[in-house]
C-alpha positions as CSV (number, residue, x, y, z in Angstrom):
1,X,-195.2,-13.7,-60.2
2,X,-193.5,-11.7,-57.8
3,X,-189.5,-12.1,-58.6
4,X,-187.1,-13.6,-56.3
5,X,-185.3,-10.6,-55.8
6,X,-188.3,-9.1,-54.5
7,X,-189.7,-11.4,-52.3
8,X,-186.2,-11.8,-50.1
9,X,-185.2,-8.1,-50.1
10,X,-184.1,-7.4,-46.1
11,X,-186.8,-5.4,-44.2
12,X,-184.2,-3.6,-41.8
13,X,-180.9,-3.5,-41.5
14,X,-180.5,-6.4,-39.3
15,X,-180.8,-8.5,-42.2
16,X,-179.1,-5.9,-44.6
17,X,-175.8,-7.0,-46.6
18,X,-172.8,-4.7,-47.4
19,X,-172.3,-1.0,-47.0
20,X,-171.3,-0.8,-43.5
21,X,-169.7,2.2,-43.8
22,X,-173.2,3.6,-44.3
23,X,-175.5,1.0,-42.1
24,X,-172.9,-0.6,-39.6
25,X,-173.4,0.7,-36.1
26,X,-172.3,4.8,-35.7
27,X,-172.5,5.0,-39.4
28,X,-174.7,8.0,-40.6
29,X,-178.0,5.7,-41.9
30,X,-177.9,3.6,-39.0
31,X,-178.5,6.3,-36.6
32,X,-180.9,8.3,-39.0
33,X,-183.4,5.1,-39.6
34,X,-183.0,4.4,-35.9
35,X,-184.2,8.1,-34.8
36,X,-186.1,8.6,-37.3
37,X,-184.3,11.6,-38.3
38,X,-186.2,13.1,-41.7
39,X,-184.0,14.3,-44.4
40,X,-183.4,14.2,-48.2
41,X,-180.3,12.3,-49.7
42,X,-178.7,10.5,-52.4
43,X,-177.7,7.1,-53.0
44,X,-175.0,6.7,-55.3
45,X,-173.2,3.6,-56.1
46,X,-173.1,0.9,-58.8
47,X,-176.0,-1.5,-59.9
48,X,-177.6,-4.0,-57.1
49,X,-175.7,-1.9,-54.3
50,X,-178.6,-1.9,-52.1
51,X,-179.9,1.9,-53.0
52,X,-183.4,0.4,-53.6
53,X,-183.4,-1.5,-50.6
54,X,-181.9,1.1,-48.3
55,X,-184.9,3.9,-49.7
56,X,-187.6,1.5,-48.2
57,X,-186.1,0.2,-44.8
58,X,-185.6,4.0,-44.6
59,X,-189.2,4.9,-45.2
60,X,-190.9,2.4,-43.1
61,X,-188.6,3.1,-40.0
62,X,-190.6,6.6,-40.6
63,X,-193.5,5.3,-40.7
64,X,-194.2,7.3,-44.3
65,X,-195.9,7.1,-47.1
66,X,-193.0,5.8,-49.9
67,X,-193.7,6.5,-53.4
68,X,-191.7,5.0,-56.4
69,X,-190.5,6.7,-59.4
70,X,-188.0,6.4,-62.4
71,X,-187.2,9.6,-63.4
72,X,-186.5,7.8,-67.1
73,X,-190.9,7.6,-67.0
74,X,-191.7,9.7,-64.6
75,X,-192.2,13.6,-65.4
76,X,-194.1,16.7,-63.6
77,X,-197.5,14.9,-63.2
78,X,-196.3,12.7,-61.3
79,X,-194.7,14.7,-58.8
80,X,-197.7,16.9,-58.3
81,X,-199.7,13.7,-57.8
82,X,-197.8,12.7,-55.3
83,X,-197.5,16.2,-54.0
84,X,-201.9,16.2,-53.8
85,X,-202.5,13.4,-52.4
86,X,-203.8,13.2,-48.8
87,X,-202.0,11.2,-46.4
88,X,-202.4,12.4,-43.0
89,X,-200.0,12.5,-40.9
90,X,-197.7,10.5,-42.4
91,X,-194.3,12.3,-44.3
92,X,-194.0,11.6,-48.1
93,X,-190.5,9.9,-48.9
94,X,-190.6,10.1,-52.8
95,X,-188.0,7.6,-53.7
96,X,-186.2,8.7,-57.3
97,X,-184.3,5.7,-59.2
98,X,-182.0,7.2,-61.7
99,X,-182.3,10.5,-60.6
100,X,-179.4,12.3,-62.9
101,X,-182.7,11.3,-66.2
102,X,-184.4,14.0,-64.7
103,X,-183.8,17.1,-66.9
104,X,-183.6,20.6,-65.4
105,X,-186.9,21.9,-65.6
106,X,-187.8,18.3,-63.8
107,X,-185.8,18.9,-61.3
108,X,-186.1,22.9,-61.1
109,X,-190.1,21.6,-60.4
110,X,-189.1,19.2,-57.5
111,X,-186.6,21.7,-55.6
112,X,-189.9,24.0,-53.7
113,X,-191.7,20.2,-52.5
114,X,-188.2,19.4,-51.4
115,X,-187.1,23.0,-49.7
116,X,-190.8,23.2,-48.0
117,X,-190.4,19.4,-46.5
118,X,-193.5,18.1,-48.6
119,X,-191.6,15.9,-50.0
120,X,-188.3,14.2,-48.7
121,X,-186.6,13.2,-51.3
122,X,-184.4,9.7,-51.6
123,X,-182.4,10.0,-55.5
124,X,-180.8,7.0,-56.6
125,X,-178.1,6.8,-59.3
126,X,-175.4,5.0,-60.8
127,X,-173.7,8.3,-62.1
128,X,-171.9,11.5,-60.0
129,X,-175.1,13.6,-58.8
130,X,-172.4,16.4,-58.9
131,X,-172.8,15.8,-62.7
132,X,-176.8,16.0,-63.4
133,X,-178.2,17.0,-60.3
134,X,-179.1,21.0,-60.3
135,X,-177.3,22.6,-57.2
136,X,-180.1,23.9,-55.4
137,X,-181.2,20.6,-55.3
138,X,-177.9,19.0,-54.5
139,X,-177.2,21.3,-51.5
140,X,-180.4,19.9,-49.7
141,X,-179.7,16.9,-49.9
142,X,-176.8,14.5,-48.6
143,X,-175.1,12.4,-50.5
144,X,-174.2,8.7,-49.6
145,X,-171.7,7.0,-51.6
146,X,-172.4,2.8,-51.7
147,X,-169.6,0.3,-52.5
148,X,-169.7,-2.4,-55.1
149,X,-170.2,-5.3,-52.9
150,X,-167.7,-8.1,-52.2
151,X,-167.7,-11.3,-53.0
152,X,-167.6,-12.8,-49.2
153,X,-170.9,-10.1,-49.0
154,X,-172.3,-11.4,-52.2
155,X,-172.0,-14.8,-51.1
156,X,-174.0,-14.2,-48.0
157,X,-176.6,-12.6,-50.4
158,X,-176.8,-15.8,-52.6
159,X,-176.7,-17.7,-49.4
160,X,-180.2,-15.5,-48.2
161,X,-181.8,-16.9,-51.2
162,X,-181.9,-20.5,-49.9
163,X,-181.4,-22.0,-53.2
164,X,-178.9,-24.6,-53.1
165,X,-175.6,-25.1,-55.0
166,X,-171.7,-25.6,-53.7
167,X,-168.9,-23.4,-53.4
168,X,-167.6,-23.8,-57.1
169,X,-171.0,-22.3,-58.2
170,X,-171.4,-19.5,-55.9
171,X,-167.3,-18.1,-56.8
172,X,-168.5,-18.7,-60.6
173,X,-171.5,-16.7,-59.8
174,X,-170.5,-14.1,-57.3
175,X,-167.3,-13.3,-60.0
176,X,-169.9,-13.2,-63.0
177,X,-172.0,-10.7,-61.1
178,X,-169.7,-8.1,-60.1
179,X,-170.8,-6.9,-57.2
180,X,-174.2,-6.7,-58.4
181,X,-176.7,-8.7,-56.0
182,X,-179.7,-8.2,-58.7
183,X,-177.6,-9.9,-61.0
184,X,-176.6,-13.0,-59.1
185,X,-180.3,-12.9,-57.7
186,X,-181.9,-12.9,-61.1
187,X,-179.3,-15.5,-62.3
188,X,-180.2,-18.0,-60.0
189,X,-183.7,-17.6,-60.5
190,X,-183.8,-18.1,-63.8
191,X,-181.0,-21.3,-63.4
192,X,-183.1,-22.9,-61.5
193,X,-186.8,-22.5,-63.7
194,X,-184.3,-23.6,-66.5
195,X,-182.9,-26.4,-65.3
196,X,-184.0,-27.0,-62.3
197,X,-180.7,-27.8,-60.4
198,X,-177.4,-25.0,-60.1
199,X,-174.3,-26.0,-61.0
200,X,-171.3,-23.2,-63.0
201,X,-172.2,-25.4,-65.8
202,X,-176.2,-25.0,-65.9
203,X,-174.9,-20.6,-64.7
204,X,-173.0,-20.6,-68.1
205,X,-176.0,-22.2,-69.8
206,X,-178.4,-19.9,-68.5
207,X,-176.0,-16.9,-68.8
208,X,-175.7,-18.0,-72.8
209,X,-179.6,-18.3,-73.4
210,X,-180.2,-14.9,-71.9
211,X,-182.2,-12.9,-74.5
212,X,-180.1,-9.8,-75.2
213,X,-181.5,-7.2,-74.6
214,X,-179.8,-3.0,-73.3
215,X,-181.1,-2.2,-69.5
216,X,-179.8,1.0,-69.2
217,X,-179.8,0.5,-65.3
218,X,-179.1,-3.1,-65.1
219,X,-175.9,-5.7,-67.0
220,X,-176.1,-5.1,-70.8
221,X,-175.6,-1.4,-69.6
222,X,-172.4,-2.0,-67.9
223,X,-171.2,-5.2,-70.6
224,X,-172.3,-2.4,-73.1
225,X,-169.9,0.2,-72.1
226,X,-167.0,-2.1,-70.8
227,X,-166.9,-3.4,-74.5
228,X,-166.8,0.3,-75.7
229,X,-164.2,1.4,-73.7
230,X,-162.4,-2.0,-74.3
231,X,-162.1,-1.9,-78.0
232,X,-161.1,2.1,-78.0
233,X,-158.1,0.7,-75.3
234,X,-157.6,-1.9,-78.2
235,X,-157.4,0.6,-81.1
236,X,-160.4,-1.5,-83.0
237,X,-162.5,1.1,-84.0
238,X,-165.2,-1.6,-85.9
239,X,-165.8,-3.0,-82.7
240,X,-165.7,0.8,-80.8
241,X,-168.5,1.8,-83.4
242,X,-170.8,-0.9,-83.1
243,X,-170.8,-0.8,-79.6
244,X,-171.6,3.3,-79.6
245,X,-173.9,2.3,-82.1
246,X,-175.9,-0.3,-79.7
247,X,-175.7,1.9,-76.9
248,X,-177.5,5.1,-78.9
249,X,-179.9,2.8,-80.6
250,X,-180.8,1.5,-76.9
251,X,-181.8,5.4,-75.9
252,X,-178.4,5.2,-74.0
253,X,-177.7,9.2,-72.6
254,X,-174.8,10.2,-74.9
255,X,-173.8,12.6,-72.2
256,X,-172.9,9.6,-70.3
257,X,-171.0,7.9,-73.2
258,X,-169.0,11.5,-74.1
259,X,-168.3,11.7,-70.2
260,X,-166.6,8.0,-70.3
261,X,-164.5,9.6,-73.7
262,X,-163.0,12.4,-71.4
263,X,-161.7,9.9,-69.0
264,X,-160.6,7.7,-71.5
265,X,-158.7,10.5,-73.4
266,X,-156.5,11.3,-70.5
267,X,-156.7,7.3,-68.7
268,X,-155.7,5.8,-71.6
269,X,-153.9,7.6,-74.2
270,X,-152.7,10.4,-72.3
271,X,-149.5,12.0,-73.2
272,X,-149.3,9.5,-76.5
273,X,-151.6,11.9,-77.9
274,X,-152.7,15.0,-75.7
275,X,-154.8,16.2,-78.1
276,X,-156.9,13.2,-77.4
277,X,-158.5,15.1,-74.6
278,X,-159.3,18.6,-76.4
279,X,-161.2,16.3,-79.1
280,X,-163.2,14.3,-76.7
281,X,-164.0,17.4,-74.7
282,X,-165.1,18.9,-77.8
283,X,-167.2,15.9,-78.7
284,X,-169.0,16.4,-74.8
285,X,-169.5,19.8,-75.8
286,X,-171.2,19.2,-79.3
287,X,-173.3,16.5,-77.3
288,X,-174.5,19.2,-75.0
289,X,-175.3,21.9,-78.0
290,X,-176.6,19.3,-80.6
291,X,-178.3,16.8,-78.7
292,X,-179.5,13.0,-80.3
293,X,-180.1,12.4,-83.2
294,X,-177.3,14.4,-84.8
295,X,-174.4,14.5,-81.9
296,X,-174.4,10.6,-82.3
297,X,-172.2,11.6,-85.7
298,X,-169.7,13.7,-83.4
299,X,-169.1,10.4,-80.8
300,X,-168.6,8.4,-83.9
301,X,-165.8,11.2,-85.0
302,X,-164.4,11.0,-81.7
303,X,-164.7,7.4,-81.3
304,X,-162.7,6.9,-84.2
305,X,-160.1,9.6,-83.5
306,X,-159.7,8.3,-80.3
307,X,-159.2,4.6,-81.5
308,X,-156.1,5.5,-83.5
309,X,-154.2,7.5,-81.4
310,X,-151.7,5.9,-79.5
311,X,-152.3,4.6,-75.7
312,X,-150.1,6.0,-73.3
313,X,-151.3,5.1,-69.2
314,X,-148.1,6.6,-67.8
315,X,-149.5,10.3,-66.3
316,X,-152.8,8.0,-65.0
317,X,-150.2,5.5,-63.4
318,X,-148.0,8.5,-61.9
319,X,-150.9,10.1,-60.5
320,X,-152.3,7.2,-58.2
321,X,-149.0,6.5,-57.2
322,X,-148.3,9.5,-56.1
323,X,-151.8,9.5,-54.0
324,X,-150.6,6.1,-52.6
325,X,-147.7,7.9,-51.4
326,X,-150.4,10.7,-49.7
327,X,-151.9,7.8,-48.1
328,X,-148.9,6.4,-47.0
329,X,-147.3,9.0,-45.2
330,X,-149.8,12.2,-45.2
331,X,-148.9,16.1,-45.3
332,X,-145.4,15.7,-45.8
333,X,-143.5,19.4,-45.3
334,X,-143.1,20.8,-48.1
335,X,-139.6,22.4,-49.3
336,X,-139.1,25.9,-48.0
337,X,-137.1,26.9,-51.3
338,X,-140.8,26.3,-52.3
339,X,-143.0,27.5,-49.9
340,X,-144.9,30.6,-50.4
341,X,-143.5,34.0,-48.4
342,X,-146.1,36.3,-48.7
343,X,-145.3,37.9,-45.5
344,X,-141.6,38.9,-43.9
345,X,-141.4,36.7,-41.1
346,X,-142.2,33.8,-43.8
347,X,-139.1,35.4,-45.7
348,X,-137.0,35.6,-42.7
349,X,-138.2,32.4,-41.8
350,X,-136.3,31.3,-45.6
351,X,-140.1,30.3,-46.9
352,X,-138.7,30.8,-51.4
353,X,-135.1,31.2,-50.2
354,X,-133.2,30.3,-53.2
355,X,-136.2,29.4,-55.0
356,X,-134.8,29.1,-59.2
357,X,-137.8,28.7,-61.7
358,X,-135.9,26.3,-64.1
359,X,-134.2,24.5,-61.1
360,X,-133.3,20.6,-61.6
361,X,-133.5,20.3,-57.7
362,X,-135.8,17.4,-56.8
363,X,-138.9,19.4,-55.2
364,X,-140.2,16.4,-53.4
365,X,-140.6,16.2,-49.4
366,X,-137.3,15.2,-48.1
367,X,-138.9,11.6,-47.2
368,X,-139.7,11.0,-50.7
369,X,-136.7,12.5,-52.2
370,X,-135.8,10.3,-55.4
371,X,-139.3,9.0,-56.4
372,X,-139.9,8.7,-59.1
373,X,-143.6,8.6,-60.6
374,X,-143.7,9.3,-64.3
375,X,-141.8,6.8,-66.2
């Protein structure tokens, strides 16, 4: 039985939800599905985002041939079947899902069907491509960043679905999904099989019953993590374990769990404990040289390290104020005391006049003079 999900995905744009910095009229896919422009790109953005949906209104406003992969399955074989087939006239569009599983040699074998234009390529990942896609690859392709949806946006999705229930259950549901359409989609499917009427209590119900199970693409991916990072934030290292635990027994890519360990090292416990980051970049770097099964005792190290050392969010807090400031008010000038002179009309022009290494001078644009971001 064909899922819901499925059977209401939007066949153009017209009927398209969300992203309308990408699809909205001017945007850069609205014109290329409307002139048919043929190029590889990337489609990065969080779960139920609409990569997916985007790949195949894409491909059919081509008129192409649109070929599925995961690159967690999929391998070199598949690619040169693709590559071998006859299809006439019509281009290939080879659409990727989780494109940063594909190793190098994987993707080393794609870049020539790419560079030659047998194949346009359409990746799809949840991760930075800057990250796990090789650069040759990369630099042929563009890359378009998609939003986690709203909730008025997700609303309209739940709305598409035709199934019926009020206000109360679509905020309980549209909040529960986070952003993630395949989520809420899926929910209410099953809600309504269950108990054949929606309400937040029959959502709960259904939410409770769910058979757990680790979708490394999909929710128990994204609960999985948030609980990991949640109980390092927490300093419960029991709980921080078993969740690491869950995640490598699942086949999660420790790569992915060492990268989340970086951020948390400086996010998190920052200058509490600077140390924090040299270990956790350490513990990436014995991911990268060991590999699974073995580097899953370094994260459990790490884990544990970074569980007892104290939490410290003030540099992470500093930093974004200061870019709210940057927002605010742009290229402010800087100082000339501070200004670099490498030439004589800069000196003349008193670019490092009076410039003291050790000075106590604030050394912020005159309009921000007295901020103070660190506290």
């Amino acid at each position: 039985m064909e899922p819901l999900a499925s059977k209401i995905r939007p066949k153009s744009l017209k009927e398209f939800v969300g992203q309308e910095h990408l699809v909205g009229e001017g945007k850069p896919l609205n014109i290329a599905i409307a002139k048919k422009h043929l190029f590889s790109f990337i489609l990065w953005g969080p779960p139920g985002s609409g990569k997916t949906t985007l790949a195949k209104i894409y491909a059919k406003s081509l008129n192409a041939k649109l070929y599925e992969l995961s690159a967690v399955s999929a391998g070199k074989p598949d690619i040169k079947k693709i590559v071998q087939e006859e299809t006439g006239d019509s281009s290939k569009v080879l659409f990727l899902d989780e494109i940063h599983r594909f190793n190098k040699a994987q993707q080393d074998y794609l870049l020539p069907f790419v560079e030659t234009g047998e194949l346009t390529l359409i990746g799809a990942t949840t991760e930075n491509p800057s990250f796990e896609v090789i650069s040759p690859l990369l630099s042929r392709c563009r890359v378009f960043v998609l939003n986690e949806l709203s909730l008025e946006e997700m609303a309209k999705i739940i709305k598409q679905t035709g199934l019926k229930l009020d206000k109360k259950a679509t905020d309980w549901l549209c909040a529960m999904a986070n952003g993630d359409a395949r989520q809420a989609i899926s929910m209410l499917e099953n809600t309504q099989e269950l108990y054949h009427k929606i309400t937040v209590d029959t959502l709960k119900d259904t939410l409770q019953a769910k058979f757990l199970r680790y979708d490394k693409k999909g929710e128990e991916h994204y609960n999985t993590i948030s609980a990991f990072i949640k109980s390092m934030r927490a300093s419960q290292p029991d709980a921080a374990l078993y969740y690491l635990a869950r995640m490598i027994d699942a086949g999660e890519d420790p790569k992915f769990i060492a990268r989340r360990m970086v951020i948390f090292a400086s996010e998190d416990i920052g200058l509490a404990h600077p140390t924090a980051l040299v270990v956790a970049n350490a513990a990436f770097r014995a991911v990268e040289i060991i590999g699974l099964p073995e580097c899953a005792i370094n994260l459990a190290h790490a884990v544990a390290y970074l569980c007892e050392c104290k939490k410290d969010k003030s540099a992470y807090n500093a930093y974004f104020e200061a870019v709210e400031d940057v927002k605010e008010y742009g290229n402010l000038p800087v100082p000339l005391k501070i200004r670099n002179a490498p030439t004589k009309l800069m000196k003349d022009l008193d670019y490092g006049k009076g410039y003291e290494k050790y000075t106590k001078e604030d050394l912020l644009p005159d309009k921000l003079k007295g901020r103070k971001y660190l506290k």
